[in-house]
C-alpha positions as CSV (number, residue, x, y, z in Angstrom):
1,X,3.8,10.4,4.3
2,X,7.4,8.3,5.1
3,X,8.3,5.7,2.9
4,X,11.8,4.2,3.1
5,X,14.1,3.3,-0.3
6,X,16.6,0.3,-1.3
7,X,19.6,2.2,0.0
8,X,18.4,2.7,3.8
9,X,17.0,6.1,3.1
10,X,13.6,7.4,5.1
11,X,11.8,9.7,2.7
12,X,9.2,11.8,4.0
13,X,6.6,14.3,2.0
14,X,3.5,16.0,2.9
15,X,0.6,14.2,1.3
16,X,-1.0,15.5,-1.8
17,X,-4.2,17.4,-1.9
18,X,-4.3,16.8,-5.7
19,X,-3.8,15.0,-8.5
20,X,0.2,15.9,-10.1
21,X,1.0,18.4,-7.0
22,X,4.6,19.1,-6.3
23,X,6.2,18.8,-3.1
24,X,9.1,19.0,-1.2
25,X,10.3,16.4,0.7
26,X,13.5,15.2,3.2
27,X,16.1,12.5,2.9
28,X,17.8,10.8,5.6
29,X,19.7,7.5,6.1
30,X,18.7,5.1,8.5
31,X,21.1,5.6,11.4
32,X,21.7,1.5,11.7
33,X,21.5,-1.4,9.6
34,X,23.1,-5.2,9.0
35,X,26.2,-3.4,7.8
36,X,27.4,-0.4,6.5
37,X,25.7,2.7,5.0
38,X,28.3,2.9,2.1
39,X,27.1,-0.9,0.8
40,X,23.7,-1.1,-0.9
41,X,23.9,-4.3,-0.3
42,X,24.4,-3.8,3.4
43,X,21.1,-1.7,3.8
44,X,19.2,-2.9,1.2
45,X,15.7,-1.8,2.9
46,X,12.8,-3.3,1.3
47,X,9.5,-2.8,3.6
48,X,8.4,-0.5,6.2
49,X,5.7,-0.8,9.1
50,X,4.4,0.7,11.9
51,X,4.6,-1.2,15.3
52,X,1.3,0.3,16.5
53,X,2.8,1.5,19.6
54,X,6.4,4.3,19.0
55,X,8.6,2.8,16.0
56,X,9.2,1.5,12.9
57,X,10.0,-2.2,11.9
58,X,11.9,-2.3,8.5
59,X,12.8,-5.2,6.8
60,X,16.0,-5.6,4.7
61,X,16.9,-8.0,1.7
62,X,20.6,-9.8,1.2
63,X,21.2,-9.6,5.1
64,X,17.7,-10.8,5.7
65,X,16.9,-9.5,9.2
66,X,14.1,-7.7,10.4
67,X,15.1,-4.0,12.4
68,X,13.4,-2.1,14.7
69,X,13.9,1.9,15.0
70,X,12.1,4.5,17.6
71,X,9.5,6.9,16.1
72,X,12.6,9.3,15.2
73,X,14.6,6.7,14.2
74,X,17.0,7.8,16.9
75,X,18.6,5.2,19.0
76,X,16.9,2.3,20.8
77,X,17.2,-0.4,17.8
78,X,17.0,-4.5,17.7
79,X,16.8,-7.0,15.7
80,X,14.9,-10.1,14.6
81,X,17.4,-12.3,12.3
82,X,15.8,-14.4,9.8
83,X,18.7,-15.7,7.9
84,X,17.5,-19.5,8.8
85,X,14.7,-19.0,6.2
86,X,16.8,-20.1,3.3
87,X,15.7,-17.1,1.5
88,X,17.6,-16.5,-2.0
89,X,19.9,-13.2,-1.5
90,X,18.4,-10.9,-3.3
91,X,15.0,-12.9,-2.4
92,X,14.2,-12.1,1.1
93,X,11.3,-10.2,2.8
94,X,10.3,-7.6,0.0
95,X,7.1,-7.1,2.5
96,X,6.0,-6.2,6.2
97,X,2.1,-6.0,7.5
98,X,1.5,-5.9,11.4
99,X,-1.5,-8.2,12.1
100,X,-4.4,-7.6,14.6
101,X,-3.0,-9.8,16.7
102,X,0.7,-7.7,17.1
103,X,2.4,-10.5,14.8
104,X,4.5,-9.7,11.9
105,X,3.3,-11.1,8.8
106,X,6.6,-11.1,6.4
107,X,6.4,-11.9,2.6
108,X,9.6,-12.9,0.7
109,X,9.5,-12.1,-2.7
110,X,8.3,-15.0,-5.1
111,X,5.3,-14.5,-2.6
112,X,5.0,-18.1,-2.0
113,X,4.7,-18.0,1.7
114,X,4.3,-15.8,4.3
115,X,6.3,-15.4,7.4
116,X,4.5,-15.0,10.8
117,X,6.9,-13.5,13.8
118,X,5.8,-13.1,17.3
119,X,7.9,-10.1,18.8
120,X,7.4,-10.9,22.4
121,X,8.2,-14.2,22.2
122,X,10.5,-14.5,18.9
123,X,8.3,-17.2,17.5
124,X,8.8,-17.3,13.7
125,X,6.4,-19.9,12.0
126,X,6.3,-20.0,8.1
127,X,3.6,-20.9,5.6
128,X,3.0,-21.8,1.8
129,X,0.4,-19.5,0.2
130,X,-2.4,-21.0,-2.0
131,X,-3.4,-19.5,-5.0
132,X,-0.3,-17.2,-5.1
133,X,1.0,-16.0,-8.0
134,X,3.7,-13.1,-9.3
135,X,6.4,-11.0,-7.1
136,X,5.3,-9.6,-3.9
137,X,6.5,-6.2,-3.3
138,X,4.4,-5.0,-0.3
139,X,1.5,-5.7,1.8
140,X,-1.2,-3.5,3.9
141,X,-3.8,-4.2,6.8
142,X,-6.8,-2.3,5.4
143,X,-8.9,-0.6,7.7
144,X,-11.5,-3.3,7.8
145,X,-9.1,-6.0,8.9
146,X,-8.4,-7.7,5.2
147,X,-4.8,-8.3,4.7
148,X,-3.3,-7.6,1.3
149,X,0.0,-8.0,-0.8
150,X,0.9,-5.8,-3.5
151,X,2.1,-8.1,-7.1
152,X,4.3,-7.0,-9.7
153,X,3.3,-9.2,-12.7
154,X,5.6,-8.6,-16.1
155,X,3.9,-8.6,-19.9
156,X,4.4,-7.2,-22.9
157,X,2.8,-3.9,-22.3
158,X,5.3,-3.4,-19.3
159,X,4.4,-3.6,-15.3
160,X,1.2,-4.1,-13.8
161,X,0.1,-4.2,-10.0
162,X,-2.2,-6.5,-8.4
163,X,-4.2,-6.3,-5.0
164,X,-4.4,-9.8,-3.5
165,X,-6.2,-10.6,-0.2
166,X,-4.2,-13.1,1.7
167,X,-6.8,-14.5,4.3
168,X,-6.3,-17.6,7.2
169,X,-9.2,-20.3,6.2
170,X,-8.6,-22.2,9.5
171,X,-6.2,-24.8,7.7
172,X,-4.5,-22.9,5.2
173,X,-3.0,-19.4,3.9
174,X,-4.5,-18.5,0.9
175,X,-4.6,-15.5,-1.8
176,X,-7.3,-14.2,-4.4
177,X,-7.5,-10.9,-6.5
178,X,-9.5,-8.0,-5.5
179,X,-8.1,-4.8,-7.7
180,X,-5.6,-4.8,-11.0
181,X,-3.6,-1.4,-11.9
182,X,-2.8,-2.1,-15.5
183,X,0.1,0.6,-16.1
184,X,0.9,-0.2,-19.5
185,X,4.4,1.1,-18.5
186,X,7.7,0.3,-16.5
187,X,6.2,1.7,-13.2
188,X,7.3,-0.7,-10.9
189,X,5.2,-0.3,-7.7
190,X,7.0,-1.6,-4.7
191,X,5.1,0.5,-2.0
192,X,1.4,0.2,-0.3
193,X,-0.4,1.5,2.6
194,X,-4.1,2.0,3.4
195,X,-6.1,5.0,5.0
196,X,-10.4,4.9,5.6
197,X,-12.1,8.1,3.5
198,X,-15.2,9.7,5.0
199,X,-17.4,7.8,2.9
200,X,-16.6,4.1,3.3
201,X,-14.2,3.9,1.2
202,X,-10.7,2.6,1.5
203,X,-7.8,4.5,-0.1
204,X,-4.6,2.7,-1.2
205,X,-1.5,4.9,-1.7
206,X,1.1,3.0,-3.9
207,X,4.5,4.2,-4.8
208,X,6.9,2.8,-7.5
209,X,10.4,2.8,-7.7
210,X,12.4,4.1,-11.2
211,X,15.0,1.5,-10.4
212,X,17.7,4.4,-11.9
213,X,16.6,3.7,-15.1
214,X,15.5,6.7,-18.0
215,X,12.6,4.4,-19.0
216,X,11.3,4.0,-15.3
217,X,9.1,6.2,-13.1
218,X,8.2,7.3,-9.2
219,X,4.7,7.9,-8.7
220,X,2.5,7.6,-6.4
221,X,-1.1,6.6,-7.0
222,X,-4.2,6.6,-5.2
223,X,-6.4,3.7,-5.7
224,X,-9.9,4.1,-4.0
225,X,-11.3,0.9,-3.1
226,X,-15.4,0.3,-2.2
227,X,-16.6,-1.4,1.2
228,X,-16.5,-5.6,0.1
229,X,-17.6,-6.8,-3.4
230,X,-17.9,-3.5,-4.8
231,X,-15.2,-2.2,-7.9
232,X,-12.2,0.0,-7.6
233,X,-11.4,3.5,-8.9
């Protein structure tokens, strides 16, 4: 598994064949960014995605531009700048999802909207969201073609994460629940991607982030989700 942090880190760990296994895992930086390695606020990396075809498309927050890296993240990087979205500056693109079609559907973080970017052509259209509500902090393609955003939402009993399918209706974007994770914690999950088990059934992995703190956590969970209509384990 690879999962990137907030500093420009790539973090990558064998995947658990267990519930609370140990493992080892590796720590790199990302060999380019917007700015310098020694500013957090220069490689503050916020989504990862696969580009389907030999690299890696990571989006970064403050310097809101979208970067491209080889399967090694050797050389061979670009760029797609989105600075002309008026995004807040620690606001931007907490998000990244690779549609069917090859686009890049990009969600800034009051998950209002959603971000659509054409590679080939550098075509960047963006949309409101209906029915939206709480942070985004990541989004999936599951394997049956639904796209969804992971929420954040804050309460009393701490942080929770919600599953929202984001879905085209021919005239509009809009979003509607399909799974809650009620943590009753601090566990700030800012990490999603999907696999298909044997049986049907979709597995989410999501990973939080501790945020530095002594109250927060990193785990990562397994949610198992049943084919349409049916309810999550």
């Amino acid at each position: 598994m690879l999962a990137i942090t907030d500093s420009g880190s790539i973090v990558r760990f064998p995947r658990p064949a267990k519930a609370a296994q140990m493992m080892s895992g590796t720590v790199a930086d990302l060999p380019a960014g917007p700015g310098p390695s020694t500013l957090k606020s220069a490689r503050d990396s916020e989504a990862i995605v696969a580009d389907g075809k030999d690299g890696w498309w990571v989006a970064f927050e403050v310097h809101h531009w979208l970067w491209f890296y080889r399967q090694d993240f050797g050389v061979g990087f670009w760029a797609v700048n989105l600075e002309d979205q008026d995004f807040p500056t620690n606001g931007g693109v907490e998000a990244l999802a690779r549609l069917p079609d090859g686009r890049l559907a990009a969600f800034p973080e009051d998950g209002a909207s959603i971000v659509l970017v054409a590679i080939d052509t550098r075509r960047i259209e963006r949309r409101r969201i209906g029915g939206s509500g709480g942070q985004v902090s990541d989004a999936t393609l599951l394997p049956d073609g639904r796209l969804v955003v992971l929420r954040r939402l804050f309460g009393l009993d701490g942080v929770s994460a919600r599953i929202d399918e984001v879905r085209w209706t021919g005239t509009q974007w809009t979003a509607a629940p399909i799974a809650t994770l009620s943590t009753r914690s601090l566990a700030n999950f800012e990490g999603a991607t999907a696999a298909l088990l044997p049986d049907g059934r979709t597995r989410l992995w999501l990973v939080s982030d501790d945020d530095f703190r002594a109250s927060g956590r990193t785990l990562l969970v397994a949610l198992d989700l049943p084919p349409r209509g049916g309810k999550p384990v």
